[in-house]
Residue frames as a rotation matrix with the C-alpha (Angstrom) as fourth column:
UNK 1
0.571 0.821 0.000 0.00
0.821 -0.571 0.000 0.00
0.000 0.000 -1.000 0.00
UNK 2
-0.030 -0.437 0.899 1.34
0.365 -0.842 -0.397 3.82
0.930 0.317 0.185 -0.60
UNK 3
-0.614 -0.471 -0.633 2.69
0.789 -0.343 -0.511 5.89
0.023 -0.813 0.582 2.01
UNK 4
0.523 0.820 -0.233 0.93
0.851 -0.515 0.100 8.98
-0.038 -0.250 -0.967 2.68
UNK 5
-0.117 -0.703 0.702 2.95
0.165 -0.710 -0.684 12.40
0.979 0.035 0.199 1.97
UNK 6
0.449 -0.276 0.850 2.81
-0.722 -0.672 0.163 12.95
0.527 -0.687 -0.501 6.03
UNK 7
0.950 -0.210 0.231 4.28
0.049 0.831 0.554 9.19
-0.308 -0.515 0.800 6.52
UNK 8
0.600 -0.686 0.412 7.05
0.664 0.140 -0.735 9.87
0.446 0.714 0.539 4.00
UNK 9
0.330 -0.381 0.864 7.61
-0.304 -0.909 -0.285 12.89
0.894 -0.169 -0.416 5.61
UNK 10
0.924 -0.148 0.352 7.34
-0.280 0.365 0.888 11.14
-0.260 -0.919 0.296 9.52
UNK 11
0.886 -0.448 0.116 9.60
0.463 0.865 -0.195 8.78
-0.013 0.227 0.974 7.94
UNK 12
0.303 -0.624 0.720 12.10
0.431 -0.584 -0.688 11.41
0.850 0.519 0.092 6.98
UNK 13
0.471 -0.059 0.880 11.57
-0.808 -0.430 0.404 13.31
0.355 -0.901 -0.250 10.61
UNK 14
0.973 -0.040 0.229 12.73
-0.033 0.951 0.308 9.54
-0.230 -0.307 0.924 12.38
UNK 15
0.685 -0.634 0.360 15.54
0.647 0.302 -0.700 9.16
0.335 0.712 0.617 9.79
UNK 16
0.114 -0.639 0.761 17.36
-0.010 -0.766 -0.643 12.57
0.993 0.066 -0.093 10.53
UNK 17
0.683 0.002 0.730 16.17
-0.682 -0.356 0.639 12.80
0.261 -0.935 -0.241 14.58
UNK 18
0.837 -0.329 0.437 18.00
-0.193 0.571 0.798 9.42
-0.512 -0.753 0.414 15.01
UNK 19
0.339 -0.935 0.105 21.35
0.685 0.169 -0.709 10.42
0.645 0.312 0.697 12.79
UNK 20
0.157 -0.546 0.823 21.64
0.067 -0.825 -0.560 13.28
0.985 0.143 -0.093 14.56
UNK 21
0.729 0.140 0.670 21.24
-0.665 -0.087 0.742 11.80
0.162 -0.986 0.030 17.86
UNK 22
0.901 -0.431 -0.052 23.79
0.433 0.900 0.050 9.06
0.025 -0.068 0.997 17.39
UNK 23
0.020 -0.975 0.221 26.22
0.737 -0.135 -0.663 11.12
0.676 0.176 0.716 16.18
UNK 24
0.101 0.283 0.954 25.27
-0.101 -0.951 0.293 13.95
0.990 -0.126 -0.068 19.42
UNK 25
0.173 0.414 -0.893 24.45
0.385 0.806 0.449 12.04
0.906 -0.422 -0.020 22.46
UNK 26
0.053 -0.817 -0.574 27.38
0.993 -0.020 0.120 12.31
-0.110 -0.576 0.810 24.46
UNK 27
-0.450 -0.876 0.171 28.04
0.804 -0.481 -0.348 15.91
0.388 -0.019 0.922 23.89
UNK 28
-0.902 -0.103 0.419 25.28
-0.151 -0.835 -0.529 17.50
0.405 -0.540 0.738 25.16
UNK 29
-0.911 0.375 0.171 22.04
-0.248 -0.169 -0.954 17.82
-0.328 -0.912 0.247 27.10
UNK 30
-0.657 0.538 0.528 18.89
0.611 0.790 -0.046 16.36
-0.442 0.293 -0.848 26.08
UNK 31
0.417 0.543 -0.729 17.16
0.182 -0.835 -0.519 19.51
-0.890 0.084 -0.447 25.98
UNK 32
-0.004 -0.232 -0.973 19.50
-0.914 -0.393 0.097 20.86
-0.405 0.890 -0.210 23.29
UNK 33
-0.851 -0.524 0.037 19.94
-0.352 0.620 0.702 17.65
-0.391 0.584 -0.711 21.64
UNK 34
-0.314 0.814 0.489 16.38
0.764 0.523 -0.379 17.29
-0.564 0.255 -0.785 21.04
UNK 35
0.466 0.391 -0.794 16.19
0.067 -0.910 -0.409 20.87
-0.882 0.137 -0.450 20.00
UNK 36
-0.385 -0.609 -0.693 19.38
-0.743 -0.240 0.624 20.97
-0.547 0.756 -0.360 17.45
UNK 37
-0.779 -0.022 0.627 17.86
0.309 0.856 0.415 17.33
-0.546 0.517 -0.660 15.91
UNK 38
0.159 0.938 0.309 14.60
0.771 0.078 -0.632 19.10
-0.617 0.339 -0.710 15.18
UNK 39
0.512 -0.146 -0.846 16.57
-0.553 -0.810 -0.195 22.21
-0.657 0.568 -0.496 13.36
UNK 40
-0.704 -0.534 -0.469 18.92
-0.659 0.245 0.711 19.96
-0.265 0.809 -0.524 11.41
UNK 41
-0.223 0.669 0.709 15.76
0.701 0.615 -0.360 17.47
-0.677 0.417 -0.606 10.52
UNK 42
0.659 0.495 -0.566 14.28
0.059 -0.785 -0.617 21.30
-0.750 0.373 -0.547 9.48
UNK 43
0.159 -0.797 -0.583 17.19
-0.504 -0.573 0.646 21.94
-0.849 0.191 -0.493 7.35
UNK 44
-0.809 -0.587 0.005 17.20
-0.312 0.438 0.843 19.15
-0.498 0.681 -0.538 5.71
UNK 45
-0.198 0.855 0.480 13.78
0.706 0.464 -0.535 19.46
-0.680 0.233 -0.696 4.52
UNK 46
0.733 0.240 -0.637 14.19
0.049 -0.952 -0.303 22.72
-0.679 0.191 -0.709 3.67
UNK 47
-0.568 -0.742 -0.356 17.54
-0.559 0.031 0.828 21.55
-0.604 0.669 -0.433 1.49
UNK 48
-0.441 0.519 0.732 14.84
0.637 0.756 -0.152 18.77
-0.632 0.399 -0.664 0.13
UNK 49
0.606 0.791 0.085 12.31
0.706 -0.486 -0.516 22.02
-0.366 0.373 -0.853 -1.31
UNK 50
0.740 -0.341 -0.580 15.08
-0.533 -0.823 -0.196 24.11
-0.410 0.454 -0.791 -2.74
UNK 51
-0.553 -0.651 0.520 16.86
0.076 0.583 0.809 20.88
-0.830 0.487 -0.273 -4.64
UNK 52
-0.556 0.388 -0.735 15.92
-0.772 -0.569 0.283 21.20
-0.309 0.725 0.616 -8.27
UNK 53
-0.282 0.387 -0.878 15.11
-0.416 0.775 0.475 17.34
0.865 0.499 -0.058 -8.26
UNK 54
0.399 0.281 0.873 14.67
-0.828 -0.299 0.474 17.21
0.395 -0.912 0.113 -4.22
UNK 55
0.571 -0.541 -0.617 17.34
0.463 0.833 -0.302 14.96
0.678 -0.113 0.727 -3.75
UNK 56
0.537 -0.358 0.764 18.72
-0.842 -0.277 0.462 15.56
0.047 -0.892 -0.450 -0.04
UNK 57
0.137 -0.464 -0.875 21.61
-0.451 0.757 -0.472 13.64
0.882 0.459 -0.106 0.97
UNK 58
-0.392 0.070 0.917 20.78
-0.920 -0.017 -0.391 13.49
-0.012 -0.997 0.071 4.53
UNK 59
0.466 0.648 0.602 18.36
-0.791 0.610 -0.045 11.23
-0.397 -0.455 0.797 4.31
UNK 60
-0.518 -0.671 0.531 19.48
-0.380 0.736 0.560 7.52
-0.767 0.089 -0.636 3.80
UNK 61
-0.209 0.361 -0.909 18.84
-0.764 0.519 0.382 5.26
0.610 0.775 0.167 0.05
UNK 62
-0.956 0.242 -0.167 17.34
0.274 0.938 -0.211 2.40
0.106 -0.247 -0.963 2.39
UNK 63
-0.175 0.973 0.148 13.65
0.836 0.226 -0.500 1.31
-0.520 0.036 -0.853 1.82
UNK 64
-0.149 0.247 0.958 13.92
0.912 -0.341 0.230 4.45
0.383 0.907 -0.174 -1.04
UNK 65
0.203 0.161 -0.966 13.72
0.794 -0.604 0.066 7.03
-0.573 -0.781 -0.251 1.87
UNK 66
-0.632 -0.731 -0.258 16.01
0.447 -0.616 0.649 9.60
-0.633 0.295 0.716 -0.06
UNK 67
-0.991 -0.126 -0.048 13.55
-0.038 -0.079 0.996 9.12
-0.129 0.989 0.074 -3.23
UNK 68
-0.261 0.962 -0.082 10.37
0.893 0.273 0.357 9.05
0.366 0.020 -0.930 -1.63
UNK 69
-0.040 -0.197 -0.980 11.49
0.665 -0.737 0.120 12.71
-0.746 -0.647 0.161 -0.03
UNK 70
-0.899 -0.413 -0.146 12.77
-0.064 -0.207 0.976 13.78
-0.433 0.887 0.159 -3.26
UNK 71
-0.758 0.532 0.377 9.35
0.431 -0.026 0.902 12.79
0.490 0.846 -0.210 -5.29
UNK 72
-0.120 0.953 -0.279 6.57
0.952 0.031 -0.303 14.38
-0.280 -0.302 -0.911 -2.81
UNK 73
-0.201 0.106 0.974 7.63
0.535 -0.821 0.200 17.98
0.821 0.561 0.108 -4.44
UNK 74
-0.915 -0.307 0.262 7.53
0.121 -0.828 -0.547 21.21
0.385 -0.469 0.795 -2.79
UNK 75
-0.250 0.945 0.211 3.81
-0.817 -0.323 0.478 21.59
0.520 -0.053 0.853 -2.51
UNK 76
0.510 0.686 -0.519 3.15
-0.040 0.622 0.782 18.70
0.859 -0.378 0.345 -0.85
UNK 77
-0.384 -0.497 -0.779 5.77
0.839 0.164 -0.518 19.11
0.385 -0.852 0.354 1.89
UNK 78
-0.861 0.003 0.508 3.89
0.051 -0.994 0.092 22.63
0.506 0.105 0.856 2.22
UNK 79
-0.178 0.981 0.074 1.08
-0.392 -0.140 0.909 21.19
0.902 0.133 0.410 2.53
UNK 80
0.361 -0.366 -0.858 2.13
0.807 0.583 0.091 18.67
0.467 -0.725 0.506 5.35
UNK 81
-0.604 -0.723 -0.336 3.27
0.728 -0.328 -0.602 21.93
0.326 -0.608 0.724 6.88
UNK 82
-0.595 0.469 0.653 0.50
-0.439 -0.870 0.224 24.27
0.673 -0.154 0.723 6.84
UNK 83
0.501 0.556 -0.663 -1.76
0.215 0.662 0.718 21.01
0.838 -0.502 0.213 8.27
UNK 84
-0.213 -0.344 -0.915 0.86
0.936 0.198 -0.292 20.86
0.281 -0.918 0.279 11.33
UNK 85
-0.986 -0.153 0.067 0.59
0.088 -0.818 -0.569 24.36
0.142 -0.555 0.820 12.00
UNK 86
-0.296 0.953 -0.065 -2.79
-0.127 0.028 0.992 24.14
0.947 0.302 0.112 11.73
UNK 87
0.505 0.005 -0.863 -2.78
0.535 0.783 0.318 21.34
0.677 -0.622 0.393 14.33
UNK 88
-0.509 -0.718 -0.475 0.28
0.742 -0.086 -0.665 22.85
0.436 -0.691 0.577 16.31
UNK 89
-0.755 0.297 0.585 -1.68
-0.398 -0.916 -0.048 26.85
0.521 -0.268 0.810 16.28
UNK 90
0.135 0.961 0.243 -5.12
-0.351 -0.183 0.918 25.12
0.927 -0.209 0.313 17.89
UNK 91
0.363 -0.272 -0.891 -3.42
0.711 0.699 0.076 23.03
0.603 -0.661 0.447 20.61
UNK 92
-0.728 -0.605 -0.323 -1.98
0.637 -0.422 -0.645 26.26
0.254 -0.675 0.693 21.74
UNK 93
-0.606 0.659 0.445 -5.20
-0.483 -0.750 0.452 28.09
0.632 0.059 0.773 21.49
UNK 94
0.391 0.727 -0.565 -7.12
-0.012 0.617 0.787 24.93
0.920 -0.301 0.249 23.13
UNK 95
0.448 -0.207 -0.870 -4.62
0.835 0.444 0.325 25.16
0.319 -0.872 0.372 26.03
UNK 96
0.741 0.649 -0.169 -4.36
0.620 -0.566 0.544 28.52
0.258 -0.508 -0.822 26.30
UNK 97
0.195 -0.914 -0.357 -0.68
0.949 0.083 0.305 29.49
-0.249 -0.398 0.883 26.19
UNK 98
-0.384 -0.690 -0.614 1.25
0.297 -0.722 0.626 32.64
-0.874 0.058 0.482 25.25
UNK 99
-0.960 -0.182 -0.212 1.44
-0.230 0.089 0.969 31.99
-0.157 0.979 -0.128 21.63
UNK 100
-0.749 0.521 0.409 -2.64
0.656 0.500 0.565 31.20
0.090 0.692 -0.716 21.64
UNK 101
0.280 0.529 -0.801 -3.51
0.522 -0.784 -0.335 34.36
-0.805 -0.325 -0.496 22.78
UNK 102
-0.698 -0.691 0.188 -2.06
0.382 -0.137 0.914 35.72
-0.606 0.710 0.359 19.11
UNK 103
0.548 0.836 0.031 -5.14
0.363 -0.204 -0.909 37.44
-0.754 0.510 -0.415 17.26
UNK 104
0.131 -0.417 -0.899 -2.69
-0.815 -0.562 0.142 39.42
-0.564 0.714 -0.414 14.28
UNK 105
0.948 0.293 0.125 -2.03
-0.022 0.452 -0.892 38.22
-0.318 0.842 0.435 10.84
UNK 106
0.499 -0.851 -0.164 1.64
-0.491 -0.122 -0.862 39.27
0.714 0.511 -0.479 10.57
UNK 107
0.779 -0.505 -0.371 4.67
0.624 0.577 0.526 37.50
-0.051 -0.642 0.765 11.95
UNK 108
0.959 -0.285 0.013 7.46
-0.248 -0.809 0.533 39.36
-0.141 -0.514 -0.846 13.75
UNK 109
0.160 -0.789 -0.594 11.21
-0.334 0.523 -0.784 38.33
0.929 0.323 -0.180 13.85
UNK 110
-0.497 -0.592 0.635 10.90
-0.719 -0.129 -0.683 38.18
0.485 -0.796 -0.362 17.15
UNK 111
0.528 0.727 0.439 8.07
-0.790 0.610 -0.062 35.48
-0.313 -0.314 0.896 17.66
UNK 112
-0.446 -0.349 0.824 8.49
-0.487 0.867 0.103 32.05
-0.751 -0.355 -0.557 18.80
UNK 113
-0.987 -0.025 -0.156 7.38
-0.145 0.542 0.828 29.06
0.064 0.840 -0.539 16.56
UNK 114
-0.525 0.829 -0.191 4.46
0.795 0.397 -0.459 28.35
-0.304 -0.393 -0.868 18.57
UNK 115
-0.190 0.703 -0.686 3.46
0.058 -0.689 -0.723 32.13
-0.980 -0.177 0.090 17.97
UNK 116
-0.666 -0.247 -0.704 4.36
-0.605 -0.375 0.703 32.18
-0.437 0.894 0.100 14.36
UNK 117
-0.973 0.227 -0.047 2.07
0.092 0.564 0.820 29.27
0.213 0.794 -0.570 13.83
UNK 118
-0.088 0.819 -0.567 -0.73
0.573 -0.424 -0.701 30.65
-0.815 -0.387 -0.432 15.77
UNK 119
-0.240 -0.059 -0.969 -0.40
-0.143 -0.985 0.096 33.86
-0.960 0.162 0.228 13.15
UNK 120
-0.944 -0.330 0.002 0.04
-0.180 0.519 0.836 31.66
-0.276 0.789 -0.549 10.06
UNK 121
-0.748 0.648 -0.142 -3.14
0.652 0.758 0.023 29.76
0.123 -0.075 -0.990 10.80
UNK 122
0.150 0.902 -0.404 -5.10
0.582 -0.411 -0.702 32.85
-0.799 -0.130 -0.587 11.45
UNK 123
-0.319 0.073 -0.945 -4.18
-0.651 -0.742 0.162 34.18
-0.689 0.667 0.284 8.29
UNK 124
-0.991 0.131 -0.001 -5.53
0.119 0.898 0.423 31.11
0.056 0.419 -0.906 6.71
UNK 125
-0.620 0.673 -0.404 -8.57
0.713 0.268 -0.648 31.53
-0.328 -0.690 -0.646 8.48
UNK 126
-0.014 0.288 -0.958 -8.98
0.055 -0.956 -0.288 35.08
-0.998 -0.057 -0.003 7.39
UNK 127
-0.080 -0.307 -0.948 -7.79
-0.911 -0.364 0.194 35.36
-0.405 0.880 -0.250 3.97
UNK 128
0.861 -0.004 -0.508 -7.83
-0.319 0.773 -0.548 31.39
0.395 0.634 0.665 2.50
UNK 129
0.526 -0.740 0.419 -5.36
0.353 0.638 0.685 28.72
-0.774 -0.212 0.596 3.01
UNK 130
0.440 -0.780 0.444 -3.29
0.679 -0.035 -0.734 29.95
0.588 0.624 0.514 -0.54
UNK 131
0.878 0.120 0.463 -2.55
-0.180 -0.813 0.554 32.47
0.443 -0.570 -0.692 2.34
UNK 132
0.685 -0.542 0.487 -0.79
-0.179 0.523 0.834 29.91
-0.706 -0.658 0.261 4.34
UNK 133
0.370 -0.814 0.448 1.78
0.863 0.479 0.159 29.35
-0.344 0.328 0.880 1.01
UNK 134
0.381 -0.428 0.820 2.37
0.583 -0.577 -0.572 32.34
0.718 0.696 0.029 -0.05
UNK 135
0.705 -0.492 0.511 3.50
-0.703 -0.389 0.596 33.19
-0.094 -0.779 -0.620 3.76
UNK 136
0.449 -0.659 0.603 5.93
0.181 0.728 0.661 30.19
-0.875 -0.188 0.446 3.37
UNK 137
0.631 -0.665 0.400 7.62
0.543 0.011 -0.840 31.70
0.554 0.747 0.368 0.08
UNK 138
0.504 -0.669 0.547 9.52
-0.844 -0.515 0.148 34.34
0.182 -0.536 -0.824 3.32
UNK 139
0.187 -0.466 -0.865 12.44
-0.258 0.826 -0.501 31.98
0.948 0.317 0.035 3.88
UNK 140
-0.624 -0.337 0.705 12.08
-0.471 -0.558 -0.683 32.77
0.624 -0.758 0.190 7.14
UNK 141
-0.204 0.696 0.689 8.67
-0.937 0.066 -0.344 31.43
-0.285 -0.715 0.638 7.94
UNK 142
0.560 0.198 -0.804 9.36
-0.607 0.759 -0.236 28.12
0.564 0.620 0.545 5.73
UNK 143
-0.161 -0.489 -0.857 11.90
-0.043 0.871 -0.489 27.43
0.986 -0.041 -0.161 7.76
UNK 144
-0.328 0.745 0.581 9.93
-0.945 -0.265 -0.194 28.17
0.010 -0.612 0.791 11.19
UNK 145
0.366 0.930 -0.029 7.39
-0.926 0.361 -0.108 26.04
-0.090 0.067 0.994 10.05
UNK 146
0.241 -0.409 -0.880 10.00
-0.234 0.856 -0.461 22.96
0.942 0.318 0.111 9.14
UNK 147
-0.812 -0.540 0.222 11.55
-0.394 0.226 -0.891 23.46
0.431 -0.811 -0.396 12.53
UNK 148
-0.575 0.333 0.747 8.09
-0.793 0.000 -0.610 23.40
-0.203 -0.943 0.264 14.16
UNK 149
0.436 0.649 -0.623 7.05
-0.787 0.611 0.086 20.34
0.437 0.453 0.777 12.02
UNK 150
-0.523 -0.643 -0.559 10.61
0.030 0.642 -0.766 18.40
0.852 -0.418 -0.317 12.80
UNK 151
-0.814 -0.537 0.219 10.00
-0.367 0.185 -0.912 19.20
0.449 -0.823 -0.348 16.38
UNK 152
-0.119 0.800 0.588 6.25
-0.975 0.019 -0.223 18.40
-0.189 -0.600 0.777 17.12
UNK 153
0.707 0.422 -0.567 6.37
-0.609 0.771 -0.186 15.29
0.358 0.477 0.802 14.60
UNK 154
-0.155 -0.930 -0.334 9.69
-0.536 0.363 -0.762 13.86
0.830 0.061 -0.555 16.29
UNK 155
-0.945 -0.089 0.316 8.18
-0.324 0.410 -0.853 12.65
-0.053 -0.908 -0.416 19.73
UNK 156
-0.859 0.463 -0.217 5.15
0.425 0.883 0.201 10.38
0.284 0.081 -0.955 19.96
UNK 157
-0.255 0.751 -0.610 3.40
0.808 -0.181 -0.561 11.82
-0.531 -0.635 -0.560 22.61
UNK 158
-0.700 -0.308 -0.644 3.80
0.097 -0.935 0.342 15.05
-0.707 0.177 0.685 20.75
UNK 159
-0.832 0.125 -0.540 2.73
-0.548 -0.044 0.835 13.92
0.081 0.991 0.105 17.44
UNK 160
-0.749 0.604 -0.272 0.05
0.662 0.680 -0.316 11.75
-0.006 -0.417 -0.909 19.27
UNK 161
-0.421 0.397 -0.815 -1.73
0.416 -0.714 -0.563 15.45
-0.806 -0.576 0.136 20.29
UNK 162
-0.584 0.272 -0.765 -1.95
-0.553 -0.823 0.130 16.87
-0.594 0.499 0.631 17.16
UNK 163
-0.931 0.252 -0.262 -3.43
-0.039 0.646 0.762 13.62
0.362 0.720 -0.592 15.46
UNK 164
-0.454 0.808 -0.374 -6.13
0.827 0.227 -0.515 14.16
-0.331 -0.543 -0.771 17.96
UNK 165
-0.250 0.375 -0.893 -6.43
-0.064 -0.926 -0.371 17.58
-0.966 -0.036 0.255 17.28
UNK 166
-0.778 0.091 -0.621 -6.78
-0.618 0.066 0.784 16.70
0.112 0.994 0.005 13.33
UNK 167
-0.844 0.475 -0.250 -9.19
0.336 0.830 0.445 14.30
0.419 0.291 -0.860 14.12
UNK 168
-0.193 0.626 -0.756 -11.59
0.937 -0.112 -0.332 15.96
-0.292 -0.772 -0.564 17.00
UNK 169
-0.212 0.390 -0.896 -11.47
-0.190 -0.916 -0.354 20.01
-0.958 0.096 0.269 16.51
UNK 170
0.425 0.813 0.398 -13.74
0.736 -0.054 -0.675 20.92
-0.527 0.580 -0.621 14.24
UNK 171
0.928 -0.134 -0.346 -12.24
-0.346 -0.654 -0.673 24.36
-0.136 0.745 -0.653 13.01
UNK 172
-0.351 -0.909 -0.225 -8.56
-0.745 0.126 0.655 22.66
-0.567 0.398 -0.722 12.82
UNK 173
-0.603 0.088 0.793 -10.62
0.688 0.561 0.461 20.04
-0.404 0.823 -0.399 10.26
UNK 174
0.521 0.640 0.565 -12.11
0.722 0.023 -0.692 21.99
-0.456 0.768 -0.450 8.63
UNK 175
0.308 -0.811 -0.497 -8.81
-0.836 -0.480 0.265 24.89
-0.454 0.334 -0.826 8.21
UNK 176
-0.448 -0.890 0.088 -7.03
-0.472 0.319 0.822 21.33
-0.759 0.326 -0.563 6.96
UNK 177
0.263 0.736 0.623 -9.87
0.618 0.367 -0.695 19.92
-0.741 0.568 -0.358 4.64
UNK 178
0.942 0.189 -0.278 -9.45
-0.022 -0.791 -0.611 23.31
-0.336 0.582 -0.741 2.87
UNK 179
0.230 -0.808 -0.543 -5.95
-0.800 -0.475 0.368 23.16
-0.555 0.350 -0.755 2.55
UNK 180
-0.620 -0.207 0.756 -5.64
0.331 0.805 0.492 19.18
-0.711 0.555 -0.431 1.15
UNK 181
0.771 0.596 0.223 -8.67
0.442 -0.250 -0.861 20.61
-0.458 0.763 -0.457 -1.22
UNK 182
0.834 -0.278 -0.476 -6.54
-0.509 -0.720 -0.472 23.46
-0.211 0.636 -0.742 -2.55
UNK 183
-0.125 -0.717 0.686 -3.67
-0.424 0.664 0.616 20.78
-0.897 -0.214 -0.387 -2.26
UNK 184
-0.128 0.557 0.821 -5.83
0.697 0.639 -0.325 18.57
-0.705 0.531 -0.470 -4.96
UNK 185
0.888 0.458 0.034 -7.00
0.360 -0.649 -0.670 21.45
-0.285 0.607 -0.742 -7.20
UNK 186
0.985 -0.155 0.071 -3.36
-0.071 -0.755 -0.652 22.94
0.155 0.637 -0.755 -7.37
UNK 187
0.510 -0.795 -0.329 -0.48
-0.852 -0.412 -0.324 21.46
0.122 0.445 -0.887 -6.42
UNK 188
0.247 0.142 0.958 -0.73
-0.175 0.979 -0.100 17.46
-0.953 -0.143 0.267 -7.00
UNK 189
-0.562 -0.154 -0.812 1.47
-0.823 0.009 0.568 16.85
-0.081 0.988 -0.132 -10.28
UNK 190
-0.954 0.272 0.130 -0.39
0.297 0.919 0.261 12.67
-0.048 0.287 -0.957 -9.67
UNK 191
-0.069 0.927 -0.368 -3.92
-0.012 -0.369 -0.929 14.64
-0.998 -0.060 0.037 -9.61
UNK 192
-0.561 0.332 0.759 -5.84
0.823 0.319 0.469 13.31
-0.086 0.888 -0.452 -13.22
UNK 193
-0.988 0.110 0.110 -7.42
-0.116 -0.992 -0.057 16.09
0.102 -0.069 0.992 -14.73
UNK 194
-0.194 0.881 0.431 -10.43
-0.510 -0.466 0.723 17.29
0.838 -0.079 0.540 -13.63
UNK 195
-0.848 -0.188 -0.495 -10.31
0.291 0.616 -0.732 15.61
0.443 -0.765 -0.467 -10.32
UNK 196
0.115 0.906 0.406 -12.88
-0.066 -0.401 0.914 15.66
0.991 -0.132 0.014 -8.44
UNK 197
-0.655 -0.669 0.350 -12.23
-0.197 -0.296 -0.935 17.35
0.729 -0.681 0.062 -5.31
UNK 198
0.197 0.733 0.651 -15.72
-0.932 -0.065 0.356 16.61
0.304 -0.677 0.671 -3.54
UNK 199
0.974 0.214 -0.079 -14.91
-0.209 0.976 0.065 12.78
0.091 -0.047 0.995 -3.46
UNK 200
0.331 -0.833 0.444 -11.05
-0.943 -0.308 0.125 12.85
0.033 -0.460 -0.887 -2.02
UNK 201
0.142 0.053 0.988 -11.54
-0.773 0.629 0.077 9.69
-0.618 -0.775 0.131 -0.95
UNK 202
0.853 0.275 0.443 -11.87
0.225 0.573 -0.788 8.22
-0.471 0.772 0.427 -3.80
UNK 203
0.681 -0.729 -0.065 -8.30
-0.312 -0.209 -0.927 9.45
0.662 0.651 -0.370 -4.97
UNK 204
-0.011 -0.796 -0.605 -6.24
0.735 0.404 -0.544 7.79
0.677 -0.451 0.581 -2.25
UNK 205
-0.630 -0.354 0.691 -6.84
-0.325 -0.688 -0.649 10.75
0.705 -0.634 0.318 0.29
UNK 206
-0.100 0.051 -0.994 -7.17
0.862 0.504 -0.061 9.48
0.498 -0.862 -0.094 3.92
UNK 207
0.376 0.281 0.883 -8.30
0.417 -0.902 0.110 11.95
0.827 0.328 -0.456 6.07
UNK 208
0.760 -0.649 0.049 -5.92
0.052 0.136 0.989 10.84
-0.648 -0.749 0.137 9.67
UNK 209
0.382 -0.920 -0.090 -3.21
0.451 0.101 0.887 10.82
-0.807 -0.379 0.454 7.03
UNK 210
0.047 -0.014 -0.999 -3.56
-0.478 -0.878 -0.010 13.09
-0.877 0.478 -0.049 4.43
UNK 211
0.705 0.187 -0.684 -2.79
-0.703 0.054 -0.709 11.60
-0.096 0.981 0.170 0.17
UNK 212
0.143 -0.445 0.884 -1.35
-0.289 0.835 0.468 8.26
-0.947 -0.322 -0.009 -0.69
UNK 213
-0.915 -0.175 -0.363 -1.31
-0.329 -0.194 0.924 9.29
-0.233 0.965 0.120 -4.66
UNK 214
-0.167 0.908 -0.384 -4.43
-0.925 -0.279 -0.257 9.79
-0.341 0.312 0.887 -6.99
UNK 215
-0.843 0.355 -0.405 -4.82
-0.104 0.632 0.768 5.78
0.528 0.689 -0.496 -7.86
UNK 216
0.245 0.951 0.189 -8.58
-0.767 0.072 0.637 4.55
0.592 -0.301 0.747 -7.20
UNK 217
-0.129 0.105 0.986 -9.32
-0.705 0.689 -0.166 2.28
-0.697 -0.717 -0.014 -4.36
C-alpha cells in the first residue's frame, strides 16, 4: 500500500532525529539535543524544497527514503506543513498558552514558533489557506514552520496530540480539509485532470493521514 505524503515525511523526521542523535548524544544535554535534531531534521527538509530534483543527501537510500522525499515535491511538503501548523496553532489556542492568545495576521522576527504558527493559521482563516503558502515563500517562515514540524512530529506523545487535534477540533478540520482541497486542485502533479475534489476519498486521500497518490481504491 502507498505511504501517505505525512508518513514519508514522519519517515524522513525519524531518519534525521535518530542520525543526529547518534552522532550527538554524548556531547550534550537532552534539551539541546532534542532541540538541534529538530533544526537539522528542518534543514534538511528545507535543502529537500530548494533541490531542483529534491534529492537531499541526509536522508538515507534504504527502503527508497532519499527518493520518496525527493518525489513528494515542494507543494506537498507545504502542505504537510501548513496542516501541522494548523494542528500545532489550535493546541496552543485549546490550552491557552502565550502563543494562543495571538489574534494578528503578521509574523514578527521576534516570535516564537508556537506564535508564528498561531499567526500563520489565522491568516488562513482570514484570507484562505493559498494564504498559508504564499507566507511560506519568506524563507524565514518556511523554515519556522520545518523546525516546528521536525520538532512536534519527532516525539510520539507530541505527534500523538496533534493527530487528535486533526481528528476531533472541528475548526482545525475543517482549516485542513481546505488546505488538502486546494492541495488537490493545485499542487498534486499525480492529480488526473479534472479531479474531483468533492470525493477525495476516492483518490487515495485518507483523512488521519492526508494523500497516498491519486490511484482509485
Amino acid at each position: 500500500m502507498s505511504k501517505t505524503n505525512l508518513e514519508i515525511m514522519n519517515a524522513g523526521i525519524d531518519y534525521t532525529t535518530h542520525k543526529y542523535n547518534e552522532a550527538f548524544k554524548d556531547s550534550m544535554s537532552q534539551p539541546k539535543l532534542e532541540l538541534n535534531a529538530a533544526i537539522y531534521s528542518a534543514e534538511a527538509m528545507i535543502r529537500v524544497i530548494n533541490a531542483t530534483d529534491g534529492v537531499c543527501n541526509d536522508y538515507t537510500r534504504q527502503n527508497n527514503l532519499r527518493y520518496e522525499m525527493a518525489s513528494l515535491g515542494k507543494d506537498a511538503i507545504k502542505n504537510e506543513l501548513l496542516k501541522n501548523i494548523v494542528n500545532v496553532a489550535t493546541y496552543q489556542v485549546i490550552y491557552d498558552t502565550r502563543a494562543g492568545k495571538e489574534l494578528g495576521v503578521n509574523v514578527s522576527p521576534d516570535m516564537t514558533h508556537e506564535q508564528t504558527a498561531v499567526v500563520v493559521s489565522n491568516a488562513m482563516s482570514m484570507y484562505g489557506v493559498e494564504k498559508g503558502y504564499e507566507m511560506l515563500s519568506d524563507p524565514k517562515i518556511l523554515l519556522s514552520a520545518c523546525e516546528t514540524f521536525s520538532f512536534y512530529q519527532s516525539k510520539p506523545e507530541r505527534k500523538a496530540a496533534l493527530a487528535n487535534i486533526a481528528q476531533t477540533n472541528p475548526g482545525a478540520i475543517t482549516l485542513n480539509n481546505e488546505l488538502d482541497l486546494y492541495y488537490a486542485r493545485y499542487g498534486d502533479p499525480k492529480a488526473p485532470n479534472g479531479v474531483d475534489v468533492s470525493n477525495l476519498e476516492s483518490y487515495g486521500y485518507d483523512a488521519n493521514g492526508g494523500f497516498s497518490g491519486f490511484s482509485r481504491k
